[in-house]
N, C-alpha and C positions, 0 to 999 in steps of 0.2 A: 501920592506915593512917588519919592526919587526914582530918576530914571531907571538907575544904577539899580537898585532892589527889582522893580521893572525886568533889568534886562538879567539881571542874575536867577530869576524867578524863570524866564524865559528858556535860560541853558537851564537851569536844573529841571527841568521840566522836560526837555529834550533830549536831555541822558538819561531822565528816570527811561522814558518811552527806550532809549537805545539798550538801558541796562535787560531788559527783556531777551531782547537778542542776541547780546555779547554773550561768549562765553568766559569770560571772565571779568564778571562784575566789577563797580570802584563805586567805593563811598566819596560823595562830595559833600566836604565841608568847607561853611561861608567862614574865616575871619577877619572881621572889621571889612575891608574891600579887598582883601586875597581870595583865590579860589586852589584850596587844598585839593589835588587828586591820593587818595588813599585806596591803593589796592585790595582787593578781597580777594581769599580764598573762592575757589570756585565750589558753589552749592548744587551740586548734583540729584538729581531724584534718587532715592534710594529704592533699589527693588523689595517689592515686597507686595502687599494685599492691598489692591487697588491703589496704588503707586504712581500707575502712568498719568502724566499729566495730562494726556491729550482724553483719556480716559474720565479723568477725573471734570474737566471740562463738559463734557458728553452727559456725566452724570448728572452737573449742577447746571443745564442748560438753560436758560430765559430766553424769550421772548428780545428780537434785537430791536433795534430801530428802523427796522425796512420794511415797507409797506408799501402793497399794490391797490388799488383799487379795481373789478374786474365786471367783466358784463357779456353774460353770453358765453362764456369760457367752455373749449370742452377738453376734458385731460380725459384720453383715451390708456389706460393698463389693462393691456392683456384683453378677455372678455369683459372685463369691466370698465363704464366712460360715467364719467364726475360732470355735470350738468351745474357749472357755477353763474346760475343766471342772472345774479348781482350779489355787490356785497368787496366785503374787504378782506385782503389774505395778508397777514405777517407774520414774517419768517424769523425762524430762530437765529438766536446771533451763530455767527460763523464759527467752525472750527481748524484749525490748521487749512484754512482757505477753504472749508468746504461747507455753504448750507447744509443742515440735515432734518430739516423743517419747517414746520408752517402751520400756523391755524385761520382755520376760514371761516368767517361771523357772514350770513345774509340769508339769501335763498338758493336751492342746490337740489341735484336728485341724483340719483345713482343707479344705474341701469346695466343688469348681470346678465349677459347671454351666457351661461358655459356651453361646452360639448352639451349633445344631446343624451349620453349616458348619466348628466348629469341633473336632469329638469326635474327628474321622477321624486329626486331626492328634494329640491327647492321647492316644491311643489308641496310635499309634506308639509315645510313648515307654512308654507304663504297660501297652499289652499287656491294659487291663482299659475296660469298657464305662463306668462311673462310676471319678471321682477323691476318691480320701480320703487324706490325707496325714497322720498322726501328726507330734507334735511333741513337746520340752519346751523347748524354747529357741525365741523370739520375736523377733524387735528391729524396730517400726514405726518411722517415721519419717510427719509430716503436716503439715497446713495446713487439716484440714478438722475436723469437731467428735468427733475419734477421743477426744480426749481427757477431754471432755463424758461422753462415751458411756462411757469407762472407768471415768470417776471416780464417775459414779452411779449407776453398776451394781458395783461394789466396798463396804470396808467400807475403814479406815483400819487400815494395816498399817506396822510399825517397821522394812520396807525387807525386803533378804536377796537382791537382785538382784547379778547377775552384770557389775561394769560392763564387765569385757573383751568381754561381748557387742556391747557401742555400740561397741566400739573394733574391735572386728573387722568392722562392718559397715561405719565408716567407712575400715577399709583396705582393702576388698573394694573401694569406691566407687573412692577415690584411687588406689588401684598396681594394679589387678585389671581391673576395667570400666574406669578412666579418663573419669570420670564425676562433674561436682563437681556434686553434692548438694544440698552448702549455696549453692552460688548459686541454685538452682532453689530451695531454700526461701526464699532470700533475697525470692526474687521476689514471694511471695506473703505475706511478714513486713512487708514495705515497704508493700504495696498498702494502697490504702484501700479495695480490695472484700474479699470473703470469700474464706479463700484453699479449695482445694479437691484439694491431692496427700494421696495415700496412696501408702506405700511398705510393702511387707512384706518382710523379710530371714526367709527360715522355714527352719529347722533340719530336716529333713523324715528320721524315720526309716524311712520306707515305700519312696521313690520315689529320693530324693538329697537330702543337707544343706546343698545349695546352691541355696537357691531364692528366686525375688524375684517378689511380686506388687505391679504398678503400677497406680494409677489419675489420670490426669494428664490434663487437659481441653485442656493446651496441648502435649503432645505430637503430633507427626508424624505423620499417618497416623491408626490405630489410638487409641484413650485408656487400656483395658486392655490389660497384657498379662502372659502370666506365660511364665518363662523360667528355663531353667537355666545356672548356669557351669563346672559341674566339667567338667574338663579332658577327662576321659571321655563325658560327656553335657554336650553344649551343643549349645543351643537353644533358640528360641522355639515353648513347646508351645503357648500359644492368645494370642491378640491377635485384638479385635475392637472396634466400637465403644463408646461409651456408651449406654445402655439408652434416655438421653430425658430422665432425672431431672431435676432443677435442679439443674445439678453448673456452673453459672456457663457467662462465654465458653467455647468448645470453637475449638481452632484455636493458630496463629501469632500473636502478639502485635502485631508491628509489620508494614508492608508499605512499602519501599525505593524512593523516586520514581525518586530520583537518586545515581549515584554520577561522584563527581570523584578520579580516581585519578592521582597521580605516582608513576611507580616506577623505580626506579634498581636495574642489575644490572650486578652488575662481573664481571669477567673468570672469578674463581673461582667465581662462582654465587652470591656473596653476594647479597640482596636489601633493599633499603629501600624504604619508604614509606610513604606520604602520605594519608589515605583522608579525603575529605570526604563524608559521607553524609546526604541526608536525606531522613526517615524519616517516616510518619503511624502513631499508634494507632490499632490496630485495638480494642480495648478503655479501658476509664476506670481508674484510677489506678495505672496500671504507672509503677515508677521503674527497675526493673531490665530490662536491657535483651539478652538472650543474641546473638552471633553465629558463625559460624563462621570462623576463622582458623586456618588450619596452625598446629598447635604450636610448631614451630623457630622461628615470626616471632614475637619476643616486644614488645610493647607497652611505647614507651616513655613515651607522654603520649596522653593523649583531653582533648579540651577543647570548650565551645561557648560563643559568644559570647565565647572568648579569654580564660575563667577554665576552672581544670583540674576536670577533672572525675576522680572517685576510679572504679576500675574493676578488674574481675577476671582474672588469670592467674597460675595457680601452673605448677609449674616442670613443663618440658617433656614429660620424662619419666612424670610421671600425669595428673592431671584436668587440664590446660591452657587448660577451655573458656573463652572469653573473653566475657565481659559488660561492659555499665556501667553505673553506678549515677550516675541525674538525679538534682538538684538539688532538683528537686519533681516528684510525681507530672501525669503528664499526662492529659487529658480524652481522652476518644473523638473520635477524628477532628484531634488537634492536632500539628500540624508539627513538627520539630524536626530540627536539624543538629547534627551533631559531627565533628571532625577527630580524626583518631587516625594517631599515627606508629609505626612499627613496623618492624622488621627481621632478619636472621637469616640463617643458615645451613642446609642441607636441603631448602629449598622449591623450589632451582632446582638441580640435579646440574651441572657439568661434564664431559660423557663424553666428552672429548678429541677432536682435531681439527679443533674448532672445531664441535663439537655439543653442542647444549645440552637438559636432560630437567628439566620443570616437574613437580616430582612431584607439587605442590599445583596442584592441577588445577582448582577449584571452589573452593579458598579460599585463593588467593592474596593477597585483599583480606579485610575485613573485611564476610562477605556474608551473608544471613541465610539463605533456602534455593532450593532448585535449582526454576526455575519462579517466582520471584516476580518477576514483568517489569519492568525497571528502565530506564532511560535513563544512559550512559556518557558519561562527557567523559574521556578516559587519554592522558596523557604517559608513554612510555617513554624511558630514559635505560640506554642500553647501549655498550660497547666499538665505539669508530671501527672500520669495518670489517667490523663484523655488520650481518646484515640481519635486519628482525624484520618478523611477520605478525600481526596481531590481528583481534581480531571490531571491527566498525564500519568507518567510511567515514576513508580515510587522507582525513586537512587538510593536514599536511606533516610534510615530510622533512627534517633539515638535520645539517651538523656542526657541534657547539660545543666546540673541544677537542679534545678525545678523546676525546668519546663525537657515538654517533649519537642525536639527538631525533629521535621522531616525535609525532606527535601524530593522536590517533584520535577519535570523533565517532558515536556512535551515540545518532540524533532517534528513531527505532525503537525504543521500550523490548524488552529481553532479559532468555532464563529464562538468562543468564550469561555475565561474560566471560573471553574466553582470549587466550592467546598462545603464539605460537611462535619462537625465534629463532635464531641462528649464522653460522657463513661457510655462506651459500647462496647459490644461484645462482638463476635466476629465467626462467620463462617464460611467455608468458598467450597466451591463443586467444581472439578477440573473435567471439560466435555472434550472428546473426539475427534465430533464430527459437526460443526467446523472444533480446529484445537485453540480454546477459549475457557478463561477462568470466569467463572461468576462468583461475585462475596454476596454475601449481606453482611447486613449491620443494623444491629439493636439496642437501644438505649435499655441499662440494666435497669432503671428504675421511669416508673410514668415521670411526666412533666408533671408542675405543681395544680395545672386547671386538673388534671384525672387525678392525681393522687389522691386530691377532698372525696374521690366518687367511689375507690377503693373496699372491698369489703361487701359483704352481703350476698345481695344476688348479684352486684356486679367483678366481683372475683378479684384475682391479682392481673392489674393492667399493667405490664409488664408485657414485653414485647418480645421478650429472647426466645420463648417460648414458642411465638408465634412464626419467626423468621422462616422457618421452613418453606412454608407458602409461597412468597416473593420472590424464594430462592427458587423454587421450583417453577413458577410461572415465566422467570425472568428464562433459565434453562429452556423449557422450549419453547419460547419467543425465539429466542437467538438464532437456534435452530432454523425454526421455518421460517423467520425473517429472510436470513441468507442463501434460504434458499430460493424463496421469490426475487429477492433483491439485491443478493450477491455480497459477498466479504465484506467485514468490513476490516479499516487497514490498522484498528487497534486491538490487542484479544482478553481484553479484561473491563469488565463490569462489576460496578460498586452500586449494589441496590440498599438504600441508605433510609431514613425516617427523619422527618420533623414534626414537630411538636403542633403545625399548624393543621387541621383536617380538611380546609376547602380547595387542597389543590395537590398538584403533582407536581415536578420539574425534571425535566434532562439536561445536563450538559454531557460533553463529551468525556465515555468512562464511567461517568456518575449521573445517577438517579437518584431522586428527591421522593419518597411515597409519604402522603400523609401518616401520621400516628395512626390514625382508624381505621385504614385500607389492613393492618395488621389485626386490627380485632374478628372477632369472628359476627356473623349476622347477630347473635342473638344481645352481643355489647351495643353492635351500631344499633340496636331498636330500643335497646332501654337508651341512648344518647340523644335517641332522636333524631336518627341520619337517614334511615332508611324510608322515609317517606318522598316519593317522587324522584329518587336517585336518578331512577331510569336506566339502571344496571349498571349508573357510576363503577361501580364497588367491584364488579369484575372484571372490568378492561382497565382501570387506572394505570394497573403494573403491566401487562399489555402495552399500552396505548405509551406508557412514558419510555418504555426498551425501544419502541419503534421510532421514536426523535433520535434515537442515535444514527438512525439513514437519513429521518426525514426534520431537519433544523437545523440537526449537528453538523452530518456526512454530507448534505446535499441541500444548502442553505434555500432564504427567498430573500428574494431583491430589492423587495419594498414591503410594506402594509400591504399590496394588490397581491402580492404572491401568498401573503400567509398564509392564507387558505390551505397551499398546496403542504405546508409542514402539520397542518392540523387535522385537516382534513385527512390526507394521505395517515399519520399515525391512528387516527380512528378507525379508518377501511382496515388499516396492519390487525387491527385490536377485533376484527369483525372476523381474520385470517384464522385468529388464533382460535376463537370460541367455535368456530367451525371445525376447527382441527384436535383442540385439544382435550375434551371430555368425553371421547366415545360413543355411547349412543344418544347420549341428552344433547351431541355437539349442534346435531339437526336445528334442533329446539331455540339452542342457547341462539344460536345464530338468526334465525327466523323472527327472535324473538329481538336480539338486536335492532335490526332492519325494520324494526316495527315501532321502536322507541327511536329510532334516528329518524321515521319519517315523520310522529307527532311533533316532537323537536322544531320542524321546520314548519308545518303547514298544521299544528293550534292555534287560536288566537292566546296572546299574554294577556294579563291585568290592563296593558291599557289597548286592548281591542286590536291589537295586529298583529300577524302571522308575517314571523320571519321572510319566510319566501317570495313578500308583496314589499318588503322596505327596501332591498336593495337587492344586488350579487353580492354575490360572493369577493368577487373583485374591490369592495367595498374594504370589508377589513373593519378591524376596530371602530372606525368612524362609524358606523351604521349603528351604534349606542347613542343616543340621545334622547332629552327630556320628554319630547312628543312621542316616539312609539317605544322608550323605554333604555334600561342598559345594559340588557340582557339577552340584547337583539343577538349581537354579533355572534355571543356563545352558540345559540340557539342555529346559527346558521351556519357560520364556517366551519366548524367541526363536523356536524351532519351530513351539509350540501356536500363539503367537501369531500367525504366519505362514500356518500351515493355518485358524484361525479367519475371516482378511480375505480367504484364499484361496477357504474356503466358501463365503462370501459373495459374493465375486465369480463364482462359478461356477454358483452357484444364479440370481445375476442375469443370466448371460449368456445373450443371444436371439440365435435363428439368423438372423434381419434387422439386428439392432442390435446383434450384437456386446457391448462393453462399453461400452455408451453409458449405462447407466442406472446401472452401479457407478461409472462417472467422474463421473455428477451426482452420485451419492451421497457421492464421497469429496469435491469440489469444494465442495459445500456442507458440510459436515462440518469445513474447511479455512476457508472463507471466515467460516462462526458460531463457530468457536474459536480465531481467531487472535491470538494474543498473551494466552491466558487455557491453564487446567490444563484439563481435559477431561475427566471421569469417565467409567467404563464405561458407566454407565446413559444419559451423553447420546448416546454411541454409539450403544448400542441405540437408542435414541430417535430415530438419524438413519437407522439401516437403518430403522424403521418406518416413516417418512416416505416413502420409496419402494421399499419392498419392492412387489415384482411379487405379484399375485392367486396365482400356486402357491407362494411362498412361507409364505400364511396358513394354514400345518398345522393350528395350534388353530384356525382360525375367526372369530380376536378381532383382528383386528390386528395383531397383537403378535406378538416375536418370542423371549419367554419361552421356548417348547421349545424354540431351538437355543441361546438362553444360558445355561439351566439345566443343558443335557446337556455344550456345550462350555466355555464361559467360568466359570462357578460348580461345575461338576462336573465328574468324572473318568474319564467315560461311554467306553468305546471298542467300539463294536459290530465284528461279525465278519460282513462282506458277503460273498455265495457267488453265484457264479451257477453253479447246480447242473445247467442244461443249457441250449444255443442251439441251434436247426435251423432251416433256410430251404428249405421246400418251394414248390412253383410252383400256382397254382389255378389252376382250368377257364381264364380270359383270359392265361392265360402269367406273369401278376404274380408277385413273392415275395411269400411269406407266413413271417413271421418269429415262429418258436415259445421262449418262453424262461421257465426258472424262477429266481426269485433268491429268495436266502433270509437272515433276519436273526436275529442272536442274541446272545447277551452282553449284554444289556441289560435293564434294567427295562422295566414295560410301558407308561410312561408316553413311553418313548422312541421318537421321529418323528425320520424323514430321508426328502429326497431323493436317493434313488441314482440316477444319470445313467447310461444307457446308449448305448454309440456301436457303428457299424456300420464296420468296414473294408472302406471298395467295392472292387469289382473292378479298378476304376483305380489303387488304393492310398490314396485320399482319405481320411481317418476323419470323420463327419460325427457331429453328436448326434444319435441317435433322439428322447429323449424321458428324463423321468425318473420312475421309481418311486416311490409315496409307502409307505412301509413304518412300520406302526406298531408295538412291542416285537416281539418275539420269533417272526416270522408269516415268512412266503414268500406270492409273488404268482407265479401263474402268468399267461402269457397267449399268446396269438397277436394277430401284429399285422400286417395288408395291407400291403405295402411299391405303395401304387398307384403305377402305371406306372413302376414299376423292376420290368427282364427280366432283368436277371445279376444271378446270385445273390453275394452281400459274402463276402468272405473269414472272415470269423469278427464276431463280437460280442466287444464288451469292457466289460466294467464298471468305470467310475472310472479312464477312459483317463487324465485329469487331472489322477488324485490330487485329485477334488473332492471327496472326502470324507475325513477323518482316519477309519482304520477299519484294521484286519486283516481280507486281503483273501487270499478262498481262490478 
């Protein structure tokens, strides 16, 4: 080859490599021995749906040329340390200067110490006291100094890695978990702080070959967690916090002032819209920016300041999650607005009749998460003829066309908004005392699954008919709500229907009751609902009025808190049955308490009792394939109900009644309103007015009853092993009684309440027993100046205590 070809081969070859980083490219053309420079227009990324090149990179990632060879390695995350005791690790090629991976072929193990609140649960799956996992296949994924840490603790190795292992990890992500990866790495390749995810993809030959260990500072809830996917075992066996380290921000990135929503829904359920959102850093130089949007609603343009802005959504059916990527990285504390259009199919059902089913319930907008209190401005645009319900304060109503405009207004920042819509009919009841509207709302005609069912012995299933009920239940809810738990700072409620019958929902203003909760018992038995309800069917409208204090008014902080909105609305729903039916209220209530403690301590289908897999403090994750996924319902609702129930029963005084658990829930309401609420600030509001016999330790503090009930899985076994009422020398009774406690540790304290049923039939509190682990109390006790003797003694008439009760 002449030199001259050679050395022209040379410079083109050295410009291509420059034209990379120029920003304004030039074509080179050879004629004969001239070298033409010819300018180009400059070729810009165009914003749009998955656009970012650095993105885009991330996405199509390989396996580079860098290879360690390693011996003995220990990569210590968090509670979890990577035992690489030979073998070869190579790293993915680089992106805008940063490894963000690696897979490791040899031999390895992997060894989980978490917190000790966390063993009980690894223990379910593994059956063994400590966790060791063998390995010979690895695939990290990072943003923190994993790859630092690999590279010089290695020697330099000529490769021999498996690339189909990246590639299986990234099909696990995309079609399996549905779960995009690379935006989350995005996130922290863009920043200009230090980024700080670990991912472990671990091949595991001990336990399951399907396992992922996480360490994510801006994850939800929890930062660690480790979890299985096989089809067979899935689960999350431990998630807990971060230890403390400097592992950077820990939290949510952004936090949502305002949202300005237009939304159009046509006839077939299609949806459009319009989201203007603005946002403040919560952290310093975030450019990527995650939210939560329904998959089906696909992203057509995000823009701010009215230039486009490039943004994330792959296709429906896997990772869908939707982000966006700024322009420039933003400062802590710095504003920012963006418009995003979007729209689609599946977010709103048509179930005939002119009833409609919102299956995107929480993210019908572009919303970031549930509890981050926001301010509404929403225009709906729906079919002339429907009537629609929303959270916030209706501005107006009008026809344009042929559709209905309304327009909504919520000055009130909310943890979310909703809606409801269809041919409904409408009725409201203006109350007093608090001065508060309540509507219903009925769809004129069933949905198309009842309407086949119509006729016969099961009648016209039509709902308008039946509206009274809900309207009336919801009426005094409101009522005695507020009076336990004090105003709330909106005065109108929308008790509203869908078409779906296995659930409820609140947002703020508006309530969700199934189609069935409207029928009467004798339709739910021919439907087939009423088997094993468990009294569903009478607290549902209950239970969803009372998320307007507890989820809406008075949020939880994480998954650990939920307990306190579900639970807390079940005790509300325990308030009402007790208060609202007159003389069957005894009954309905007793009877409650009775189905809330099976609930917890049955064994299910697959052989465990709720109350032995986890706390409450668990949350959702306490579902999985080993004891089930029906766990959680089974416990956080119930426990969490007999938890506020303790409590209010331990506070209750034979002069003052519940005057001291209604300061305590009122102020507890009044310091967290419009903010997330942790367990601990809970506790920290019973201790503020816990009564003198509630201080078991001594300290103030109310550590033994959230140790045993709320952080632990404690269930003691209360006996009253004898009662007798003899009369002394002045005619008095004198009341003899032994009670006895067991199943527990010895650290474990309760008040057990004892009542007397008089001769009148009255049942009064005697008094209550303070029982420390594993003991019995005997005593006798002067019943002064009572002459008839009480019909018997009853221990935990009230179901004041969560116990098995002999």
């Amino acid at each position: 080859m002449p030199l001259l070809i050679r050395s022209l081969r040379a410079v083109v070859v050295c410009l291509a490599a420059a034209l990379t980083l120029t920003a304004e490219p030039v074509f080179v053309a050879i004629l004969g021995s001239l070298l033409v420079f010819i300018p180009v227009a400059p070729q810009s990324v165009q914003p749009g749906a998955n656009s970012d090149p650095t993105y885009q990179q991330l996405r199509n990632l390989t396996l580079g040329a860098e290879a360690v060879s390693v011996n003995n390695l220990e990569l210590k995350r968090e509670a979890g340390t990577f035992h690489l005791h030979s073998g070869t690790v190579c790293f993915v090629a680089p992106v805008q200067g940063k490894v963000t991976g690696a897979v490791f072929v040899g031999e390895g193990n992997f060894i989980l110490d978490p917190p000790q609140s966390e063993k009980s649960m690894l223990k379910l799956f593994t059956k063994e006291n400590e966790f060791s996992e063998k390995f010979e296949r690895l695939v990290l994924r990072f943003t923190d100094s994993t790859y630092d840490d690999l590279k010089k603790g290695g020697s330099v190795a000529a490769g021999g890695c498996d690339a189909g292992l990246l590639k299986d990890s990234q099909h696990t992500m995309r079609h399996r978990l549905k779960e995009n990866l690379e935006a989350r790495l995005l996130e922290d390749v863009l920043t200009t702080e230090p980024g700080s995810l670990f991912v472990a993809f671990i091949h595991g030959k001990r336990y399951n070959d399907k396992e992922i260990y996480t360490i994510d500072p801006r994850g939800g809830g929890d930062q660690v967690d480790f979890k299985s996917y096989d089809e067979n075992k899935t689960g999350i066996w431990a998630s807990f916090p971060l230890s403390g380290r400097n592992m950077g921000p820990v939290g949510k990135t952004i936090h949502i002032e305002h949202q300005q929503l237009d939304t159009t829904i046509e006839k077939n359920g299609n949806l459009t819209g319009k989201a203007t959102t603005t946002f403040v850093s919560r952290i310093a130089g975030i450019r990527v920016v995650p939210f939560d949007l329904f998959r089906t609603l696909r992203v057509q343009s995000v823009t701010a300041d009215g230039q486009p802005l490039a943004f994330i959504q792959e296709d429906k059916n896997d990772d869908a999650d939707f982000a966006v990527v700024l322009p420039k990285p933003l400062r802590a504390g710095e504003k920012c607005t963006i418009t995003t259009t979007y729209g689609g199919k599946e977010a709103v059902l048509n179930e005939g009749g002119g009833n409609y089913y919102p299956v995107a319930r929480e993210n019908w907008y572009p919303n970031s998460f549930f509890g981050d209190y926001v301010s509404y401005d929403m225009t709906f645009r729906i079919p002339k003829g429907l009537k629609i319900a929303a959270t916030g304060e209706l501005v107006s109503d009008n026809t344009d066309g042929g559709q209905n405009v309304t327009v909504w207004k919520s000055d009130i920042p909310q943890a979310v908004a909703g809606f409801q819509f269809g041919k409904m009919k409408e009725e409201e009841v203006k109350l007093t005392s608090p001065a508060f509207v309540v509507a219903a709302y009925a769809n004129e005609d069933p949905p198309e699954w009842a309407a086949h069912m119509q006729g016969g012995t099961m009648g016209n299933l039509s709902t308008v008919s039946m509206m009274k009920g809900p309207l009336s239940e919801a009426q005094f809810a409101i009522g005695l709500y507020t009076n336990y738990f004090g105003p709330l700072p909106f005065k109108r409620l929308a008790m509203t229907q869908q078409s779906v019958c296995n659930y409820g929902q609140s947002w703020p203003e508006l309530v969700w009751l199934p189609t069935c909760a409207f029928y009467d018992s004798t339709v739910r038995h021919q439907l087939g609902l009423d088997g094993g309800d468990r009294g569903y069917w009478k607290v549902v409208a209950p239970h969803e009025v009372a998320h307007q204090w507890w989820g809406q008014l008075v949020g939880f902080n994480s998954y650990r808190d939920q307990w306190m909105s579900e639970g807390f609305a079940d005790f509300s729903a325990s308030l009402f049955l007790q208060n609202a039916y007159g003389k069957r209220s005894q009954k309905e209530f007793h009877d409650f308490w009775e189905d809330e403690r099976k609930s917890i301590i049955e064994k299910n289908a697959m052989g465990y009792r709720a109350i032995d897999v986890g706390p409450v403090t668990m949350g959702y994750r306490l579902n999985n394939s080993k004891a089930g996924f029906n766990i959680a319902r089974d416990l956080i609702y119930p426990k969490g109900a007999y938890i506020l129930h303790m409590v209010r029963m331990m506070m209750w005084d034979r002069q003052t009644g519940d005057q001291r658990f209604k300061e305590t829930m009122q102020d507890f309401v009044k310091t967290y309103t419009g903010k997330a609420a942790t367990t601990e600030e809970f506790k920290a509001m019973i201790e503020k007015h816990m009564s003198r016999e509630m201080d078991m330790a001594g300290d103030q503090k109310m550590d033994w009853f959230f140790d045993e009930y709320v952080y632990g899985t404690a269930l003691p076994l209360e006996k009253l092993d004898y009662a007798t009422f003899e009369t002394d020398a002045s005619g008095d009774v004198v009341f003899a009684f032994k009670i006895t406690q067991s199943g527990v540790s010895d650290n474990f304290r309760m008040l057990v309440p004892i009542y007397l049923e008089l001769a009148n039939g009255n049942t009064v509190l005697l008094g209550r027993a303070k029982l420390n682990g594993n003991t019995s109390v005997e005593r006798k006790v002067p019943l002064k100046g009572v002459k008839e003797k009480p019909r018997r003694a009853l221990m935990n008439y009230y179901d004041d205590v969560l116990a098995s009760v002999n």
